[in-house]
N, C-alpha and C positions, 0 to 999 in steps of 0.2 A: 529879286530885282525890284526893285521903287517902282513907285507906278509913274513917275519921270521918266526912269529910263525905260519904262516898257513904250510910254509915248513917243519916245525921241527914238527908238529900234524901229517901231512903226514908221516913224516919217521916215530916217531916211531909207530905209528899207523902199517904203514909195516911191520916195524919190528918186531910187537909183533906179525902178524898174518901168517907170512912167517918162521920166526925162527923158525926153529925144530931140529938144529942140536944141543944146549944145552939145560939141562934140570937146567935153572936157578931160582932161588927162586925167588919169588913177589917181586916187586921192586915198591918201594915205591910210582913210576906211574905206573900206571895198566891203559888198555887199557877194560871195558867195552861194553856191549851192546848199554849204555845211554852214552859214551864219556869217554874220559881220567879223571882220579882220583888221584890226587896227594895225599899221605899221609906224613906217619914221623916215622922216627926212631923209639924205645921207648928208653927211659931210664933206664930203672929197669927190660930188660929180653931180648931175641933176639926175639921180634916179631916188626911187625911193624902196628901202629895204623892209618885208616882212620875215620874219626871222623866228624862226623853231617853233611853225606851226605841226603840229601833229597830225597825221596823216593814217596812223594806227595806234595800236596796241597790244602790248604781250599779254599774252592770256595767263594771269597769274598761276592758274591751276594746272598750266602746262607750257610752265616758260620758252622750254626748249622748241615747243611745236610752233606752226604757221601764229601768224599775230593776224589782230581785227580789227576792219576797219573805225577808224575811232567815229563816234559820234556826233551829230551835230552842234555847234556851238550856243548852248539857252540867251548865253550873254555875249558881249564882245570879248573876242578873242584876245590879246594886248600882244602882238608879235615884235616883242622885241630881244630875246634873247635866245643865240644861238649856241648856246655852252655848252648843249646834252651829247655826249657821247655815252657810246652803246660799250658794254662791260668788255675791258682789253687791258693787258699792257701796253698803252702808249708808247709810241716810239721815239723817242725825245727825250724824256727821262727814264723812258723803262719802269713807270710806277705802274700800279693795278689802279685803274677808275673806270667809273662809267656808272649806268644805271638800265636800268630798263625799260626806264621811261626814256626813250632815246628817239624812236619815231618821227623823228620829225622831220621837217623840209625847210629851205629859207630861197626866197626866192626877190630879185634882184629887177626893179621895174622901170627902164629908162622914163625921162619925162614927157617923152614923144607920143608912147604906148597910149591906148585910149581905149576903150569898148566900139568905138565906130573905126578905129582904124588901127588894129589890132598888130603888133608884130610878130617876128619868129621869136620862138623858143630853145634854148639851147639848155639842154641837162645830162646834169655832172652827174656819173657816179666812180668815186674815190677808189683809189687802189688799198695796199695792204696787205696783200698775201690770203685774203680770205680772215687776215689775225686782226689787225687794225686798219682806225682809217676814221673820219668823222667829216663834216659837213662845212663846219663852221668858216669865219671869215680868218682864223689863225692862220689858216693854209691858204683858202680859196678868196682871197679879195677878189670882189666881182669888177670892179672899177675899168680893168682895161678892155672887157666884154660889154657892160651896158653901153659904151659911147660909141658903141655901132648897133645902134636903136635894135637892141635884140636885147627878150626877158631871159637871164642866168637861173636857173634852180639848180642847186644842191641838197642833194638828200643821203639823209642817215641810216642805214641798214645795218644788221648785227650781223657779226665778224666772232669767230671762235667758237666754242662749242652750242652757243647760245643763236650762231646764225646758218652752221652745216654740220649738227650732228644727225648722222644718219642711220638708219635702223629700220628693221626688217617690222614696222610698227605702223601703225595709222596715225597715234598720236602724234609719234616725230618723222615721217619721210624723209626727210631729208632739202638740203635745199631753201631752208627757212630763211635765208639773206634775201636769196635771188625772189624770194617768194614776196619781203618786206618790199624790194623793190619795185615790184610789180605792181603790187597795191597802192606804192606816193605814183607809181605812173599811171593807174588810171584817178585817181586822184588829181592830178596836174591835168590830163586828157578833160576831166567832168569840172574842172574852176579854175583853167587858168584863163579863159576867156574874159573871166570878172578881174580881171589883174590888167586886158589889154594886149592879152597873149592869144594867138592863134593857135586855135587845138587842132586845127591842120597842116600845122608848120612847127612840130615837134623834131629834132635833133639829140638823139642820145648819145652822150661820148664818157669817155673815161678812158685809163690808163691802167695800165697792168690788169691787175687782179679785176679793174675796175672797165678795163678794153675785154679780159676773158668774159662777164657777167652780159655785157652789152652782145657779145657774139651769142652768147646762150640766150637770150632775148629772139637774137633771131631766128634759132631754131625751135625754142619754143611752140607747141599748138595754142597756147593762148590768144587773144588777138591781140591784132597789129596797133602798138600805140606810139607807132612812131615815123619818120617821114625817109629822116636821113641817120646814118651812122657815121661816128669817129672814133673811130678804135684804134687807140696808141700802147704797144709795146706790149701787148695779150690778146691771144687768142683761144678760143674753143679748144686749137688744136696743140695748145702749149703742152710738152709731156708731162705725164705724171701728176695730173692738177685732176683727176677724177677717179672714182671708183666706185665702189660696192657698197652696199647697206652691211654694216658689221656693230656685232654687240659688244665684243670683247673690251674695246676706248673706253667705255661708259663704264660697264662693270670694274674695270683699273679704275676710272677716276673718281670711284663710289669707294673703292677702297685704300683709294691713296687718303681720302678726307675720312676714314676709319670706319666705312659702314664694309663689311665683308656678306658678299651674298651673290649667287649665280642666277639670281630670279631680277630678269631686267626690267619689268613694271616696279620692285620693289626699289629698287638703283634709283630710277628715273623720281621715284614719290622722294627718295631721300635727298637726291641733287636738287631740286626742285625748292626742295626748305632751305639748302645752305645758302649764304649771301655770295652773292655776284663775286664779290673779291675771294672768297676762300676755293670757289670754283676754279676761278682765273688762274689762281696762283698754283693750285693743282694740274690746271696742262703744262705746266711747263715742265713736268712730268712725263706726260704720253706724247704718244703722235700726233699733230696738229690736225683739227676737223677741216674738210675739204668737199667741194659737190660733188655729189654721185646720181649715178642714175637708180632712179628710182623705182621700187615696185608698185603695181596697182594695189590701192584699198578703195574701195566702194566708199562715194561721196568724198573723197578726200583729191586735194587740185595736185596734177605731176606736173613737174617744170622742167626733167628732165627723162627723157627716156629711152636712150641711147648712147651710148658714145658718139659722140656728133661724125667720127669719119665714119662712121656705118648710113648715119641720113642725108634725105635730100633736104632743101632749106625751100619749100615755095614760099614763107614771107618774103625771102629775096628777091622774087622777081620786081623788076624795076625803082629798088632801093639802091638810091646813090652811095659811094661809101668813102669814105677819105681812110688811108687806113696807114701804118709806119713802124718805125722803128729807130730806135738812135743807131748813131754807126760803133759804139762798144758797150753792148748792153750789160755785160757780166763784168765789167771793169772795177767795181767799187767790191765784188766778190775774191780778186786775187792779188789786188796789189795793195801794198805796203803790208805784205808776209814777210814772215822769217824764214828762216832756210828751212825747219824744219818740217815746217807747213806745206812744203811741195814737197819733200821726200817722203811722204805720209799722203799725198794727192793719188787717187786713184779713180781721177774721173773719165776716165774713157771707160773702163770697165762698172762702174759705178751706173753712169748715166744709160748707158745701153744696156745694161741688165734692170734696173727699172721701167725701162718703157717697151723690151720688147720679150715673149717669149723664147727667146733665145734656150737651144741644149746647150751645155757646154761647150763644143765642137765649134757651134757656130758662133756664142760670145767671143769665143779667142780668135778665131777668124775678122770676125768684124771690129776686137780692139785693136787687133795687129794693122790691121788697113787704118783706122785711123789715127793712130799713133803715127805709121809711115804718113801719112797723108800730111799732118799737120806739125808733129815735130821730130820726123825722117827717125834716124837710130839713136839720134837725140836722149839722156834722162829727164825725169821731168826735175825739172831745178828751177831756181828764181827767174836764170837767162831766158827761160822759153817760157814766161810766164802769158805772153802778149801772145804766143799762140797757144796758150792752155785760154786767152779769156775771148780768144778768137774760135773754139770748136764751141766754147760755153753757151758763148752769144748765139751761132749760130743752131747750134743743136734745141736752145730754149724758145730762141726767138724770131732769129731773121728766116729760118727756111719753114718754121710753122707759119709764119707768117704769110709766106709764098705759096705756101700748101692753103690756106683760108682764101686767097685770092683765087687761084685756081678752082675751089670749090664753088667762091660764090659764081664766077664765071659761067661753070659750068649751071648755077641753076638761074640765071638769065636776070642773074643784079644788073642795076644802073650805072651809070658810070662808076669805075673804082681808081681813087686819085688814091696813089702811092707815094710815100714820102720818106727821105731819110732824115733825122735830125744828127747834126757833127759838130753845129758850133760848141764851142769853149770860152765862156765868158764868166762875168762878173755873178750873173744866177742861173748857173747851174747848180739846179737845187741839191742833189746828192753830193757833187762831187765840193760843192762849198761847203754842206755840214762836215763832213771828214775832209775835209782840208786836203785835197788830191789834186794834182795841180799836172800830172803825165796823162797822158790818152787823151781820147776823145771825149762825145758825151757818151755818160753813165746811164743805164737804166733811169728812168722817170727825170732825168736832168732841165726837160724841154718845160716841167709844170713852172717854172721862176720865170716863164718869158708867158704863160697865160695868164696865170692871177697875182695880183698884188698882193706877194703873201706878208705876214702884217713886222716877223722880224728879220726883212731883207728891208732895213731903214732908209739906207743911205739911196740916194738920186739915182738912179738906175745913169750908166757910162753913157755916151750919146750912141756907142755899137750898140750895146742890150737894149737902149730902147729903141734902135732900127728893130732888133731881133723882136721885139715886144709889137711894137706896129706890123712888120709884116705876119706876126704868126696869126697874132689875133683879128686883123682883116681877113686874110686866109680862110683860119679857121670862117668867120663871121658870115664871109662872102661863101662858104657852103653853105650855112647854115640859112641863110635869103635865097640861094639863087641855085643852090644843089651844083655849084660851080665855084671852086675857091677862085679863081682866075676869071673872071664874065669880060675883063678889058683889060690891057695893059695901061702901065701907069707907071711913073716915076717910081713909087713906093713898092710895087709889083711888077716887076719889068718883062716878065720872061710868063709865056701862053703853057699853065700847067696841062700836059695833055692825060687823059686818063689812059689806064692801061687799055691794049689793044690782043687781039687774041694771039700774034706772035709777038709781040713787041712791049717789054715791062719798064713801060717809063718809070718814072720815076721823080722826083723832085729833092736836092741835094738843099736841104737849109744848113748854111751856115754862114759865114759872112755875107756871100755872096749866094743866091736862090741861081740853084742852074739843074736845068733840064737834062737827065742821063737817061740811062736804056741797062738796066739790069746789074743792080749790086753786088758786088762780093762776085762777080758770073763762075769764076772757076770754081769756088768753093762749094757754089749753089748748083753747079753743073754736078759735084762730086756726088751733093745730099739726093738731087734727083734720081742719082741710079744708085741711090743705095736702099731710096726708098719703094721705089718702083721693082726693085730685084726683094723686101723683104716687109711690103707693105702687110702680108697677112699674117705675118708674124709681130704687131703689135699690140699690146696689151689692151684689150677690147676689143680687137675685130670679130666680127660675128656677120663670115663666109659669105661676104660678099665682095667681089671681084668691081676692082675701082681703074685700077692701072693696067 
């Protein structure tokens, strides 16, 4: 560094931490904990954007393991590019990219914000399946969130064997996403003040894979860095999304890329040397990495250490929660099949042998009842596809869902606003990339009405951009006021009430926002006593008596 700019870091370095006689907005260099951050104007609203600042780093010498916190900045940071994604097949083109250098965060600053009058925070984190998923503004335009004077963060965490492979190891525990994530959150907790952001008015939300991470947050023993939750369309309690430390994936995918050897420190040294893409392109081989609970090693951080229905959540007490679900989540999963695709479907017996210890006697008992239940003596063919994506939806989503509410209930959360999403518009996001134009909304369909995502070009219709204002006041108005609904209004007409201990409101978005009492009730009537007659016969219960 010049001995110019060492002068000019000095000043304004002073200057930002001496000035108190004006109360001036963020300015596009901001003075940090970790060093100066230069940003940029926006274009298209009065905030201003910093973009793929780093937050960590992988440990070269042990990629797969927890990452570190990155260093302080010598110089100005220049935050202008949000391009880095973390090593995946992309979903879009289905290519292999990414890097490792991926770490980073981009954070979204209305003009309003200021160091003396500070707003809420709202932070994303991105779905995926645990495989993909990144940060940037391709997906997540911040635009329709900062114009209700709240700071937007999005952040980067690794997906795939690089973000949950798990092992009976110190080096890799497992869990290294949720681990990245936890590090940009206390990260955001320790500087987002110098942004104009209130580190006591944090809001974490996300969607699928991205709603299940934000749940594991809450049960976490780490501490609390957060205020309110939004968890859309995943839960903790989603089947099948957790398991075991096992070595067997690692040793396969050492020898898929030609190294053959049952010594897993030796695997681990030789994965480690291949490039990110030839790794990549070898899971698509094995079984996809997923979070597991974790074993104790001495000095090493667990982030999960139970199967969450075995614990109690005390972060929850008095944590407001907004929490939902679309009304056909599994929709884009079974339609536009061929015929032979459902005589080859054996997802009753499928789905309930994955997630419960069932003997034999009792899987066919329990496919039998639900088969009767959902498509009578029915085959399964194309005709009853809409009730194959109606047990789907339910079995993955809508009743674990209702199983998480209950839960947090039980350990004395804050208010919990329930919601359904059904509209069918111009951006819905899934159901518009495949071009699906029957049912309702699809899994993740509701993200086209929160961010301006950058290749949905055309004028949003004057309906989606009702749908687009009311979600994002909504959402916004929790994220200020721990209350989506604080008044009615023309834009917001209807007083969302949060659940009550007999009574599961509810909020129906879709053209029209209206206030119900209990979803799906028959179907959810069904799952309740099927789960309450065979709760300790699922896969991780560990003898404890809940029902």
């Amino acid at each position: 560094m010049c001995l110019r700019q060492i002068f000019l870091t000095i000043f304004i370095s002073t200057l930002f931490k001496t000035c108190h006689c004006i109360d001036t907005r963020v300015d596009p260099l901001v003075d940090t904990n970790v060093g100066l951050i230069r940003g940029m104007k926006a274009e298209d609203g009065g905030y201003a954007m910093f973009l793929g600042i780093p937050y960590g780093k992988v440990d070269k010498n042990n990629p797969f393991g927890p990452s570190l916190p990155q260093e302080n900045f010598e110089e100005i940071f220049e935050a202008y590019d949000d391009s880095a994604i973390c090593p995946q097949i992309e979903e879009f083109n289905e290519t292999i990219t990414g890097t490792l250098d991926c770490l980073h965060l981009n954070i979204y600053v209305p003009d309003v914000a200021s160091t003396k009058s500070p707003v809420p925070v709202l932070v994303w984190i991105y779905g995926g399946a645990f495989q993909t998923g990144f940060g940037g503004r391709f997906l997540y335009g911040p635009k329709y969130f900062v114009r209700h004077d709240i700071i937007l963060v999005t952040v980067n965490y690794r997906v795939g064997p690089y973000g949950f492979m798990c092992l009976n190891d110190s080096k890799v525990p497992g869990n290294q996403g949720f681990k990245d994530q936890l590090l940009a959150l206390r990260w955001i907790k320790d500087n987002i003040d110098s942004f104009g952001g209130n580190s006591n008015k944090i809001t974490l939300f996300g969607e699928s894979a991205g709603g299940v991470a934000i749940d594991y947050h809450l049960f976490s023993k780490q501490e609390k860095l957060f205020n309110n939750l939004i968890i859309q369309s995943g839960t903790s309690l989603l089947p099948s999304l957790i398991g075991e430390p096992e070595a067997a994936r690692t040793l396969n995918l050492a020898s898929i890329l030609g190294f053959e050897t049952i010594n897993l420190n030796e695997a681990l040294s030789f994965l480690g040397k291949q490039s990110t893409n030839s790794v990549i392109d070898a899971m698509r081989q094995v079984p996809r990495y997923l979070p597991c609970v974790e074993n104790d090693f001495n000095n090493v951080e667990k982030f999960i250490s139970d199967y969450p229905l075995n614990l109690d959540i005390p972060k929850a007490k008095d944590v407001p929660i907004l929490i939902g679900h679309t009304d056909d989540e599994r929709l884009l999963l079974h339609v536009n099949k061929n015929p032979e695709y459902y005589e080859h479907l054996n997802i009753f017996h499928e789905k309930l042998f994955n997630a419960f210890n069932f003997n034999s006697s009792q899987l066919a008992d329990a496919v039998k009842n639900f088969r009767h239940f959902y498509i009578g003596d029915e085959e399964i063919t194309e005709q009853e596809k809409f009730s194959i994506i109606d047990f789907d939806s339910d079995f993955t989503y809508v009743h674990p869902t209702q199983r998480s509410i209950k839960q947090y209930m039980e350990n004395n959360a804050g208010d919990i606003y329930y919601y359904m999403f059904s509209y069918n518009g111009g951006r819905n996001f899934v159901k518009k990339r495949h071009n699906v134009t029957i049912g309702g909304a699809a899994h993740a369909d509701e993200i086209g009405y929160l961010f301006d995502i950058s290749y949905m070009k055309d004028e949003p219709s004057h309906e989606d951009q009702l749908i687009i204002d009311r979600m994002t006041t909504l959402w916004a108005n929790f994220v200020k006021y721990s209350n989506p609904t604080p008044q009615i209004s023309d834009l917001l007409p209807v007083d969302w009430k949060p659940v009550e201990n007999n009574l599961l409101h509810y909020l129906e978005i879709d053209s029209e926002l209206t206030l119900k009492k209990r979803p799906f009730n028959k179907r959810m009537a069904f799952w309740d006593l099927f789960y309450r007659h065979n709760y300790k016969l699922q896969k991780g219960y560990r003898n404890r008596d809940k029902w």
